[in-house]
Steps between C-alpha positions, in 0.01 A plus 500: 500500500730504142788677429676611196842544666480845525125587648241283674100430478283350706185316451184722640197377623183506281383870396890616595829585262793562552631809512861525446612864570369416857567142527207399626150349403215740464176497441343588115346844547141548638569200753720496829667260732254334805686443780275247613356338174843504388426562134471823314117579487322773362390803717161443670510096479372264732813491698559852505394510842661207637152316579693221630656613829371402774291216315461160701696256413674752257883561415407841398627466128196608240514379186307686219225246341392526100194733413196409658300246533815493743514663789774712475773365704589196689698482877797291527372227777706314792543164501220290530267769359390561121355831353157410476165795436694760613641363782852242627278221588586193731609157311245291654750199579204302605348502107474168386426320858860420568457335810233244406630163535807574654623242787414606879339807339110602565462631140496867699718764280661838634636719189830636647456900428727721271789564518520126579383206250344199533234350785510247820278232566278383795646222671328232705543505849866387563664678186635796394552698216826498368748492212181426224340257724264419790805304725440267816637672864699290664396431825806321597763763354604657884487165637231509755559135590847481637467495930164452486380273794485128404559583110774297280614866330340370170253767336240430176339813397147545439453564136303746343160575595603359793744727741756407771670177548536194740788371682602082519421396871659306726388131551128449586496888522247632206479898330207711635452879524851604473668225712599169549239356737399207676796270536571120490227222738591301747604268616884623572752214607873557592741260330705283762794552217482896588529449854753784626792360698459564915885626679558209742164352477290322239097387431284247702379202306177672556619752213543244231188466366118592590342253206756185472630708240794820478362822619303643762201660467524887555353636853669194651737486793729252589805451769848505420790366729886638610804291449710350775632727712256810414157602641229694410132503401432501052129497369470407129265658303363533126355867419407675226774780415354876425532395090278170624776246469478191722847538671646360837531707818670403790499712877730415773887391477773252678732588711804320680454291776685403798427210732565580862422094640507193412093479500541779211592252224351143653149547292499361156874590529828262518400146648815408621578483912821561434454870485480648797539835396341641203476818276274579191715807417746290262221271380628228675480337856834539680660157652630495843820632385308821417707560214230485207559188368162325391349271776550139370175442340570834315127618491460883466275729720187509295279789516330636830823353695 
């Protein structure tokens, strides 16, 4: 558009002037304006009859070619298409053999059709197409490891062509079909350092050691004993726990005691004649004065008194 101050003009298309006295473009005489070729064209051309619409792959805008050998017009084409013999053709983005060498891909090319550009790949088992590239799937990405039976949580994914993943496993456990399997050999011994501590009572001897050395062997049983002045019945074991860990096990309890005669307390218990009348209930055998004081030889009811 250019003014002189007083009037404007504006630039027409090709085969167009500007007509002042009705301020708009118009087309030189014998032609008129097409609506869809958007140009002025003669009467009777090639785009006369809008050959365009409808076209595949077609805008609908004609455009009138040169004389022949052309063919008259050409169609305005969507992306990823080209006017090509008479017709919007497809950009083949698989010309060239864009996928060849790519990594993870199997040198297999899809063009992506108009209106879209471009092509995908063939990926390897284990990949994906994606952003350009064949890309590995993470196996591991949801976490499929965490509360599996037996697993550490850890997760390594199976690269590309492989698929999946495998979890870490627990100590002598190893990864098979899905799952932490098998589990940690035998033998199992329970350490006499872990030994649980028994209310009122405590472990035979016979619970100290099954090889000379400091644990017992697991599926073994063993006695345990009550203090002074308690009584019941323990059995010592060493079992496997449900996540097969040797650990101690002990049935039975000790509860307080009461002697009701002298004969009560005389096995294995205080030595001393002096005490005529004895209770285990204080740990202690009483004197004559039956007033709890230690007998003389101050020996406390052992267990079983």
């Amino acid at each position: 558009c250019s003014s002189d101050g007083g009037s404007y003009s504006c630039v027409c298309i090709p085969g167009a002037t500007w007509n002042a006295s009705a301020a708009e473009c118009s087309c030189d005489p014998g032609t008129s304006f097409n609506e869809t070729a958007q140009a002025c064209v003669v009467s009777g051309d090639a785009c006369t009859d809008n050959p365009c619409a409808g076209k595949p792959r077609s805008t609908g805008y004609c455009t009138v070619d040169p004389a022949a050998p052309a063919t008259g017009y050409s169609c305005g084409c969507i992306t990823g298409a080209v006017w090509s013999g008479g017709a919007c053709q497809d950009v083949n983005g698989c010309t060239g053999i864009p996928c060849a060498g790519k990594p993870l891909a199997t040198g297999g090319c899809t063009d992506v059709p108009a209106p879209g550009t471009g092509f995908s790949c063939a990926c390897v088992n284990g990949a994906v197409w994606a952003d350009g590239a064949c890309k590995d799937i993470d196996g591991c990405a949801s976490s499929p490891c965490t509360g599996k039976p037996f697993s550490t949580g850890v997760c390594t994914d199976l690269a590309a062509p492989g698929t999946g993943y495998t979890c870490g496993c627990q100590n002598g456990y190893g990864w098979s079909n899905g799952g932490c399997v098998g589990g940690p050999t035998g033998p199992f011994r329970c350490g006499i350092a872990a030994f649980p501590s028994i209310t009122n009572g405590r472990r035979d001897s016979s619970c100290s050691s099954d090889s000379g050395g400091n644990s017992i062997l697991t599926g073994t049983s063993c006695t345990g004993s009550c203090n002074c002045g308690f009584q019941g019945t323990l059995t010592v074991r060493c079992v496997l726990s449900s996540t097969l860990q040797p650990t101690w096990e002990i049935d039975g309890s000790c509860s307080p005691k009461s002697c009701t005669a002298d004969t009560d307390c005389t096995a294995g218990g205080c030595a001393s004649t002096t005490c005529l009348t004895r209770s285990c209930d204080t740990g202690f055998c009483k004197n004559t004065n039956n007033d709890n004081t230690p007998c003389n030889d101050g020996d406390v009811c052992t267990v079983g008194d």
